[in-house]
BAVO-814669 format. One record per residue (C-alpha): y, z, x; residue number from 1. Coordinates in steps of 0.001 Angstrom, whole numbers. Example, Ala and Ser with C-alpha at 12.3 -4.5 7.8 and 13.67 -1.06 7.14 Angstrom:
2
PT        v        w        u  seq
PT    -4500     7800    12300    1
PT    -1060     7140    13670    2
***
This chain:
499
PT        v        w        u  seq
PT    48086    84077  -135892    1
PT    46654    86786  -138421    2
PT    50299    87865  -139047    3
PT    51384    85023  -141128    4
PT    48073    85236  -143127    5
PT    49833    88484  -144522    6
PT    53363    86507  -145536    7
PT    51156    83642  -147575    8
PT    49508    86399  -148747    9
PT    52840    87740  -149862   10
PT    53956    84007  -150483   11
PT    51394    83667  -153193   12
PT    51617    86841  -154926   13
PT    55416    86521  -155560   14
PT    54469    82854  -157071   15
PT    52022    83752  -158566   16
PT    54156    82957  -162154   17
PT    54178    79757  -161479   18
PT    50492    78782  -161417   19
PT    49552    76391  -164429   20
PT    46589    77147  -166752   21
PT    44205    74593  -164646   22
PT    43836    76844  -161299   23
PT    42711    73237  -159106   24
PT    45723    71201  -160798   25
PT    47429    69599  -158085   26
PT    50260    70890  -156008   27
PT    50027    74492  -157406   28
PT    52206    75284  -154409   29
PT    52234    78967  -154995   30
PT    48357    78900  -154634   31
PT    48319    76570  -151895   32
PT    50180    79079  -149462   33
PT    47436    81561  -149317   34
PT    45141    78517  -148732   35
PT    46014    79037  -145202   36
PT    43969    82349  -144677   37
PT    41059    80162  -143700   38
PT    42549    77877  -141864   39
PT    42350    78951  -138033   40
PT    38916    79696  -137390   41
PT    37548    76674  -139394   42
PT    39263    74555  -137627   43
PT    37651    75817  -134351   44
PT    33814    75846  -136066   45
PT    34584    71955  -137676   46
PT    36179    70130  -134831   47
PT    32318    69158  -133967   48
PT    32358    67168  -137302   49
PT    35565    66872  -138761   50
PT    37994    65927  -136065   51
PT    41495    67604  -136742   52
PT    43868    64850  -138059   53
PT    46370    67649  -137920   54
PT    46541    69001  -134424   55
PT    49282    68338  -132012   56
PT    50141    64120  -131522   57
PT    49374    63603  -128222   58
PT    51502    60758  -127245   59
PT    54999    60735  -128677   60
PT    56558    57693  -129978   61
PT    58919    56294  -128094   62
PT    61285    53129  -128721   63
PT    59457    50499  -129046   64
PT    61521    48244  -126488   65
PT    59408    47505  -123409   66
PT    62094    46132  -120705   67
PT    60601    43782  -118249   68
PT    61065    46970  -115594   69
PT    58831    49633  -117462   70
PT    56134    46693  -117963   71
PT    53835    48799  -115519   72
PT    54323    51749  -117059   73
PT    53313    50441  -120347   74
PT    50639    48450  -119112   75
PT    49224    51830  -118144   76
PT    49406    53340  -121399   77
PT    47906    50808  -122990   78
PT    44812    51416  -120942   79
PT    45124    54773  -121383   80
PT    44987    55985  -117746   81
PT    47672    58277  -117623   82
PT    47740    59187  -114022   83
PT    48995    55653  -113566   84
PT    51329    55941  -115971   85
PT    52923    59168  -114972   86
PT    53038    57541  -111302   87
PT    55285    54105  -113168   88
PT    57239    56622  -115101   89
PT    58305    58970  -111782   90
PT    58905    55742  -110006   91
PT    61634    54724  -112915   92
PT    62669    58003  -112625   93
PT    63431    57690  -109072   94
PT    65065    54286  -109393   95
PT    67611    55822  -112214   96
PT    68839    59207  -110966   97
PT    70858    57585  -108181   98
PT    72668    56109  -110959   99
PT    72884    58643  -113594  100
PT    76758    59597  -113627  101
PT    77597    55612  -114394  102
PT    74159    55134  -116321  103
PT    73055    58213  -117633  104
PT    70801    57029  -120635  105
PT    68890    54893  -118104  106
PT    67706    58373  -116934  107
PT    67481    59763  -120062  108
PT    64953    56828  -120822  109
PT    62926    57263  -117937  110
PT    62642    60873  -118363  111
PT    61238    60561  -121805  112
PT    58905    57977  -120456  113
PT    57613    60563  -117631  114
PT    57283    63542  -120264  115
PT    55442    61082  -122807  116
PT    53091    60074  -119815  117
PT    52518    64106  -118419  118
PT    52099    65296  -121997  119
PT    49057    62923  -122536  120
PT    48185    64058  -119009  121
PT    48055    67448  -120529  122
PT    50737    68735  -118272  123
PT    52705    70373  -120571  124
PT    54833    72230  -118015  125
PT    56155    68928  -116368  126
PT    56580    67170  -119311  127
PT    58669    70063  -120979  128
PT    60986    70114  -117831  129
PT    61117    65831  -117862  130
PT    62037    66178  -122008  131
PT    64185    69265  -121207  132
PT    66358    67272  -118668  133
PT    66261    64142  -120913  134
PT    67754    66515  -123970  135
PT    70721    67980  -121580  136
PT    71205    64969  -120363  137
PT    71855    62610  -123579  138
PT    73741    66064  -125196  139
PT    76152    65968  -122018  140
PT    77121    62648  -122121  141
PT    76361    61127  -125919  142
PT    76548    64607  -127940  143
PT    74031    66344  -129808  144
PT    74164    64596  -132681  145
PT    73169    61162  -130956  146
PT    70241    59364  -131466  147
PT    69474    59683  -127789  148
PT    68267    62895  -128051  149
PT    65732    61739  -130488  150
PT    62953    60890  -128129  151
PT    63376    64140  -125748  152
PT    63232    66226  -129397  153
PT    59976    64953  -130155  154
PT    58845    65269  -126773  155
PT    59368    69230  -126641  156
PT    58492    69709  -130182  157
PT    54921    67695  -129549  158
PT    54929    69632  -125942  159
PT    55175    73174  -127074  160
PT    52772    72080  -129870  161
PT    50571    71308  -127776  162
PT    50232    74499  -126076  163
PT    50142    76416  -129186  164
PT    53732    77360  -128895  165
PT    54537    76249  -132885  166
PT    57308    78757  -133428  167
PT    59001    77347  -130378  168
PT    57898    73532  -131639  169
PT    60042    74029  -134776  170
PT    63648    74118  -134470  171
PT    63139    70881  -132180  172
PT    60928    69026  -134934  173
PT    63224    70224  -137570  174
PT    66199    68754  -135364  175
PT    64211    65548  -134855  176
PT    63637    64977  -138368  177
PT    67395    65454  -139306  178
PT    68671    62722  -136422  179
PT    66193    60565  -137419  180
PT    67293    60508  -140995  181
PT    70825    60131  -139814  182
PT    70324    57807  -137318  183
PT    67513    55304  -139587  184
PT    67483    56655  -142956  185
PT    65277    58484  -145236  186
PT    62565    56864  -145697  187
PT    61972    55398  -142549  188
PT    58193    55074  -141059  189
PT    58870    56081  -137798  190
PT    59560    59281  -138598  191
PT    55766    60286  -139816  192
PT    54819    61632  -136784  193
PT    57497    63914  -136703  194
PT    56770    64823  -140092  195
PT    52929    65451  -139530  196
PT    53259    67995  -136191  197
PT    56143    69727  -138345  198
PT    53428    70043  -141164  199
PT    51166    71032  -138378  200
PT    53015    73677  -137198  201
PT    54547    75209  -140443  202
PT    50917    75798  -141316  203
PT    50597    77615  -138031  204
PT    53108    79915  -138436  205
PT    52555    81192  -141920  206
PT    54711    78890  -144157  207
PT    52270    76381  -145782  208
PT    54965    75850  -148718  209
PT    57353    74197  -146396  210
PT    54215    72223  -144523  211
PT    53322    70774  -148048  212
PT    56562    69302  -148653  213
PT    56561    67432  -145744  214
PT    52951    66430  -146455  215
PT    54002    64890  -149368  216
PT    56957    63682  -148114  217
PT    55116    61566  -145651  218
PT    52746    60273  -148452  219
PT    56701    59027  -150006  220
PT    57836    57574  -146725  221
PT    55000    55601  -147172  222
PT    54832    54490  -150930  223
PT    58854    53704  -149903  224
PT    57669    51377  -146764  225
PT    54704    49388  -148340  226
PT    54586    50296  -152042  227
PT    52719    52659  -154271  228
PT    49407    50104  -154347  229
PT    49000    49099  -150874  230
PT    45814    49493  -149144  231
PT    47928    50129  -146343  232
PT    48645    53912  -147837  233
PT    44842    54607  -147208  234
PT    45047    56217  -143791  235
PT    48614    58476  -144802  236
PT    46078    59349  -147922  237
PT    43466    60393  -146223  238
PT    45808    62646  -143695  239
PT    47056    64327  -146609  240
PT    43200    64937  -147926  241
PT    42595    66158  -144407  242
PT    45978    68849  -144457  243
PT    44055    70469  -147758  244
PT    41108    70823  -146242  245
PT    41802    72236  -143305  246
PT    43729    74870  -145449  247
PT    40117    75038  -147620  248
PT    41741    73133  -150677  249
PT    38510    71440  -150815  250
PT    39216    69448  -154392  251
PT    42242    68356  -153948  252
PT    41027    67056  -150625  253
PT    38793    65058  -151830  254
PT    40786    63793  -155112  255
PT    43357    61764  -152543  256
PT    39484    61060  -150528  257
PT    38783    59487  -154228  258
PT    42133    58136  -154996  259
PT    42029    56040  -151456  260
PT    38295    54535  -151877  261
PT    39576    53673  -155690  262
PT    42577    51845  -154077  263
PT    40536    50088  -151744  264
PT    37898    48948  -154277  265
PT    40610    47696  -156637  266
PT    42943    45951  -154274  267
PT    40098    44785  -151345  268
PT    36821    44939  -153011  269
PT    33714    47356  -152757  270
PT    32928    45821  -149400  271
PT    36032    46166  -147550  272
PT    35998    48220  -143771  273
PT    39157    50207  -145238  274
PT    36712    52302  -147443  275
PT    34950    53264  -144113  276
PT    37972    55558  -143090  277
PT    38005    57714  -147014  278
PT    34183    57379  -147079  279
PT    33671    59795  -144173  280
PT    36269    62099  -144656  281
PT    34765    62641  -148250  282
PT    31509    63258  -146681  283
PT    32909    65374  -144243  284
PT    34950    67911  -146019  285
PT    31463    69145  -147743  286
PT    30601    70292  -144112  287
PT    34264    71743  -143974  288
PT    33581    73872  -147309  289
PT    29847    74854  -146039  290
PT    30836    76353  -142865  291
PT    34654    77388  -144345  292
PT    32560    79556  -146882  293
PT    29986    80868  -144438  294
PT    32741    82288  -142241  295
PT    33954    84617  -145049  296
PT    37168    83288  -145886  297
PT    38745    84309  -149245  298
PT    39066    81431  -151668  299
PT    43087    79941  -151726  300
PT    43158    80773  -155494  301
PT    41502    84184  -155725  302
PT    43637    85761  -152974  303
PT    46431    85463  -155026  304
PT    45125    87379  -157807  305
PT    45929    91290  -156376  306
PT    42854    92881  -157709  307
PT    41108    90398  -155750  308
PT    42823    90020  -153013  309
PT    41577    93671  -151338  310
PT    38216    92700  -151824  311
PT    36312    92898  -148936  312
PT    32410    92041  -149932  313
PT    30664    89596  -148589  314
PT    29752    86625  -150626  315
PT    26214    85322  -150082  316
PT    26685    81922  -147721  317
PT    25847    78554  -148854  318
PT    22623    76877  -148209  319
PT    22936    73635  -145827  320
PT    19972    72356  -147067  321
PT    21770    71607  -150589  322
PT    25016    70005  -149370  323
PT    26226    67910  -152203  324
PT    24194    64469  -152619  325
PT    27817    62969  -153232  326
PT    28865    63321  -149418  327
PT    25198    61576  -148264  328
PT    25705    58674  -150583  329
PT    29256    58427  -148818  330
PT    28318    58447  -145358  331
PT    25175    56083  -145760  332
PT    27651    53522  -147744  333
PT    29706    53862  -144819  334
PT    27066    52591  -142717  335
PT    25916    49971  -144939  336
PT    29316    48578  -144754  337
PT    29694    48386  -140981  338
PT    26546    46983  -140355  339
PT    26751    44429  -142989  340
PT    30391    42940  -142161  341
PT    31231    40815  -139280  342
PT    34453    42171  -138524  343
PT    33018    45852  -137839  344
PT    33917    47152  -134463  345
PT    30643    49040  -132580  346
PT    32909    52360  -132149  347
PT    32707    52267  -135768  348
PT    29328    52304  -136507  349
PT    27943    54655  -133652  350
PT    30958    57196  -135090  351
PT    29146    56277  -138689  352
PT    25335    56543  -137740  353
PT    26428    60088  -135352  354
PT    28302    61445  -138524  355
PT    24940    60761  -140852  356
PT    22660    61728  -138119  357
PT    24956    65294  -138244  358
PT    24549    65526  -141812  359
PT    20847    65291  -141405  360
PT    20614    67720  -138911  361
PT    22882    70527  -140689  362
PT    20362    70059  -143585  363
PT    18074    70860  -141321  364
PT    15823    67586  -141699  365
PT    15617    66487  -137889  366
PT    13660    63936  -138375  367
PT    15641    61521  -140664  368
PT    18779    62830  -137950  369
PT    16925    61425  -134806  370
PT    16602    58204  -136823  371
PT    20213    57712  -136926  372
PT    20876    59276  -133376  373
PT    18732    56852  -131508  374
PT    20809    54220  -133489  375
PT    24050    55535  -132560  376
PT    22509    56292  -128942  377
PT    20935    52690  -127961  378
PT    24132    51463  -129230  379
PT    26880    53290  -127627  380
PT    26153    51685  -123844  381
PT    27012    48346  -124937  382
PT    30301    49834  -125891  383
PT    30911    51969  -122881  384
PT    29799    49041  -120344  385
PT    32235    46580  -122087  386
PT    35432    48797  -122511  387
PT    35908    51562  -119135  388
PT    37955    53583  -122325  389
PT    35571    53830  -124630  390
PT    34860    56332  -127247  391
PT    33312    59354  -125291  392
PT    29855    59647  -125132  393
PT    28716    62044  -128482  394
PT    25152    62722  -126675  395
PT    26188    63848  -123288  396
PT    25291    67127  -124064  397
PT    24036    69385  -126983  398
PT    26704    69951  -129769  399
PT    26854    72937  -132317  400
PT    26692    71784  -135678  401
PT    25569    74408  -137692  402
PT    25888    78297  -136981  403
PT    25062    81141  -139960  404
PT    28005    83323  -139187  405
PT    26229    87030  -138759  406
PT    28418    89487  -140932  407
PT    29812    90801  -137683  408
PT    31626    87925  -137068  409
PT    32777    87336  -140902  410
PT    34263    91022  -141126  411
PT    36077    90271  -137836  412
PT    37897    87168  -139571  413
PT    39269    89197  -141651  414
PT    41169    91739  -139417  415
PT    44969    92060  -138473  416
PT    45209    91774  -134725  417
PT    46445    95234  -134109  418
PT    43364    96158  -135653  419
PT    41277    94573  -133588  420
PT    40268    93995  -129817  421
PT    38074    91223  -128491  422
PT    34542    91300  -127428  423
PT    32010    88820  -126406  424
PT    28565    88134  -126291  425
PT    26932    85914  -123152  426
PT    23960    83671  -124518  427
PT    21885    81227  -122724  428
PT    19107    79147  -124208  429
PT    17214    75607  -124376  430
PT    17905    73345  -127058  431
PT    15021    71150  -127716  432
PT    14704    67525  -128551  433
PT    15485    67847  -132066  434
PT    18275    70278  -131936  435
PT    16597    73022  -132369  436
PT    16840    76720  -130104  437
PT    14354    78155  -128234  438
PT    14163    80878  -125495  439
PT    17632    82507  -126634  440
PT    18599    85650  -124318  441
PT    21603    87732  -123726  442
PT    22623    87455  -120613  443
PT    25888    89657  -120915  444
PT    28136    91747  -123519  445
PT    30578    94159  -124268  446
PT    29877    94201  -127783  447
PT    27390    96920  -129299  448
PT    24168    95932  -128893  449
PT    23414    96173  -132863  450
PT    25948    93517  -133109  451
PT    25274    91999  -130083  452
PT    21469    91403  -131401  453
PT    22565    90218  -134836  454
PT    24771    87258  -132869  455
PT    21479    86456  -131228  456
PT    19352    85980  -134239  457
PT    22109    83851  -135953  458
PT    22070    81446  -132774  459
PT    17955    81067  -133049  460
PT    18872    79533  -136321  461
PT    21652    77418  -135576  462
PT    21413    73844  -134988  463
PT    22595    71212  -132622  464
PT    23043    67641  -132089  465
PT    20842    66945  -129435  466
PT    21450    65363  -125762  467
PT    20463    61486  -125300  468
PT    19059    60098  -122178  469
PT    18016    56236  -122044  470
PT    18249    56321  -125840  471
PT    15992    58970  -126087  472
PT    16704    62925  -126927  473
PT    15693    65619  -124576  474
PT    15488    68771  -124128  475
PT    18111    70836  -122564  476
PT    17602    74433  -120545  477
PT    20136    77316  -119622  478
PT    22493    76000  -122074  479
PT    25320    78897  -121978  480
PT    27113    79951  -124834  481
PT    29711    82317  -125010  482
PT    30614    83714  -128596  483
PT    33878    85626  -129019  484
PT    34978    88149  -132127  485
PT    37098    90812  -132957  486
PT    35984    93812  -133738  487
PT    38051    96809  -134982  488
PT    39747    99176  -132073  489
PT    38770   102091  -133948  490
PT    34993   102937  -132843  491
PT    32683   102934  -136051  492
PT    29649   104986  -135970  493
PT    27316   103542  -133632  494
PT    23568   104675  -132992  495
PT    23853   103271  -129393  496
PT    26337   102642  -126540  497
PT    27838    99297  -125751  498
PT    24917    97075  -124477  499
***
């Protein structure tokens, strides 16, 4: 992972001509590559509060005819229970292979039905050996050029995605993308998810120049399928506002956040549900950029300069008590509009109230948090008891929200893995009834204890959304907590032995 960080690093410096005099003006490409250095970890430290728009699909798309003899399968991914499904899907299976020499796309089908099913299943061995056997199947008998291999690309490319395996996702995405052009055209929609896990995984592997194209590309596809003004375009908007941020392009982020409430307020009105969606990711990406800075990442645009670009100092972090008023007034619009429109689904606004409650809390102002969490909370078992797949509960059990990243683990961020080795520090403590820790310990490490001990006091400050019972927080005891770093293989001087 570190090892591409040094080719956008290289990336950026070699196009580094072609910068314009505004540093933030959109699509500075050259700049955007290095954007990338602070992508990994954040993404780990804001999946509490931003979910990743980015990460591997989990369900591919398959054609979207449903013969009357997969009607149980689908029925079963429509509900979501994917055991079922992957039990339809090995029964067509079975039903085909006995006719596979005279009827070998029937098989082909079915396959890509069972790997779509074990992928959401999460087994990503079985469903790379049922898309594997679809792909040498439809090459054997229709070529590789047909578009029957289009549903078993996309199911390896999504599959070794999904285990983190993006090198290996790549020449089957890239593959994908080209049958699909040839087989439906350029611009046509079903190809965005193809286009997003290949932007997903170009960012993975070093080569954010390439992943922006397609980013933008999608936004095209788009523009192409419902036209430039079309509140439609919202939700491919706000993906590409999410891509930037997760590579810590922060204002360009939140200029397409802008551009899609603007689009909704012109074409829908100010009191339309589809500003819900741009609202919160506005709000969000301020918690992106608190805890994107606080991990030590180098800014996109300074890296690129090369007498900046070996500096190693430690910037002072942000405060989370001064987030930026803007993302507040965001998320409590956001709620305003759900609870004052009839059409607004109760997922919705318990996702809405959690999100301001979490803004609350990272401010450190409890109080006005627990106002919005007993909302969210007293709410959330209507939803459950009327849909068996609902939403997951968000107070089950204490969530990190905010952490001040000690310097030990901001150094580490910043080291090429054969510089480094892993370490770990054991924690347990109680988080109270508003979020708050108490009674931290170490309960084991292999770190040294100096660093150890400054991992400890950052955890007594962080804070957490807490757990919910009967609409009520509580307190939770011997909450464990493992935190994991690099540190550098050579030993620095140390006053102690490892605790």
């Amino acid at each position: 992972m570190r090892l591409a960080l040094q080719t956008l690093g290289a990336q950026a410096s070699e196009g580094k001509g072609a910068r314009t005099a505004n540093p933030r003006t959109p699509y500075a490409t050259a700049s955007v590559a290095v954007g990338i250095m602070k992508n990994f970890v954040q993404i780990v430290l804001c999946a509490v509060l931003v979910p990743v728009s980015w990460a591997a699909p989990g369900s591919v798309e398959l054609s979207p005819a449903r013969p009357a003899s997969q009607q149980e399968y689908w029925a079963q991914v429509d509900r979501k229970d994917w055991s079922a499904a992957v039990a339809a899907a090995t029964k067509l299976v079975e039903d085909a292979r006995p006719d596979a020499q005279t009827e070998p796309l029937e098989l082909v089908q079915a396959l890509s039905l069972l790997g779509n099913a074990q992928l959401n299943h999460r087994d990503f061995i079985a469903a790379q050996a049922a898309f594997g056997e679809a792909l040498k199947l439809a090459e054997q008998h229709e070529g590789p050029a047909s578009r029957h291999t289009l549903d078993p690309l996309k199911g390896l490319g999504f599959t070794h995605a999904a285990r983190g395996e993006h090198d290996q996702a790549l020449p089957y995405l890239d593959r994908a993308l080209l049958i699909s052009h040839r087989t439906h055209g350029l611009f046509y929609s079903g190809q965005q998810s193809i286009l997003k896990q290949l932007a997903n995984s170009l960012t993975h592997t070093g080569q954010a120049l390439d992943a922006e194209r397609h980013v933008n590309y999608m936004l095209q596809v788009g523009e192409r399928t419902y036209g430039e003004n079309n509140p439609k375009l919202v939700p491919l908007i706000c993906s590409v506002g999410d891509w930037y941020a997760e590579i810590g392009i922060f204002d360009l982020a939140r200029r397409h956040y802008r551009e899609a409430i603007k689009l909704v307020e012109k074409q829908l009105g100010r009191k339309d549900l589809a500003l819900v969606l741009p609202l919160r990711r506005l709000a969000q990406s301020y918690v992106q950029e608190l805890l994107f800075d606080a991990n030590g990442f180098l800014d996109p645009y300074e890296v690129a300069e090369p007498d900046k670009a070996t500096q190693w100092k430690l910037e002072r972090p942000g405060n989370p008590r001064y987030l930026e008023v803007d993302g507040q007034k965001a998320l409590i619009r956001s709620v305003s509009l759900l609870k004052g429109h009839p059409d607004a689904q109760p997922e919705q606004l318990v996702e809405a109230l959690v999100d301001l409650g979490d803004w609350y809390q990272v401010k450190q102002e409890p109080y006005k948090a627990l106002t919005y969490y007993r909302e969210a909370a007293q709410l959330y078992p209507t939803i459950a008891d009327a849909n068996a797949s609902a939403m997951p509960d968000p107070f089950a059990f204490p969530v990190r929200l905010y952490y001040p990243i000690p310097g030990t683990i901001v150094r580490s961020n910043r080291l090429l893995p054969d510089e480094s080795e892993e370490v770990f520090v054991q924690m347990q403590f109680t988080v109270t009834a508003e979020g708050i820790v108490k009674d931290a310990k170490i309960i084991e490490s292999n770190a040294y204890s100096r660093r150890a001990s400054e991992i400890l006091t950052s955890m007594k400050a962080a804070r957490f959304r807490p757990k919910f019972e009967k609409g009520e927080p509580v307190e939770t005891t011997a909450v464990d907590f493992r935190e994991v770093f690099r540190t550098r293989k050579k030993a620095e001087p140390e006053s102690d032995d490892p605790s």
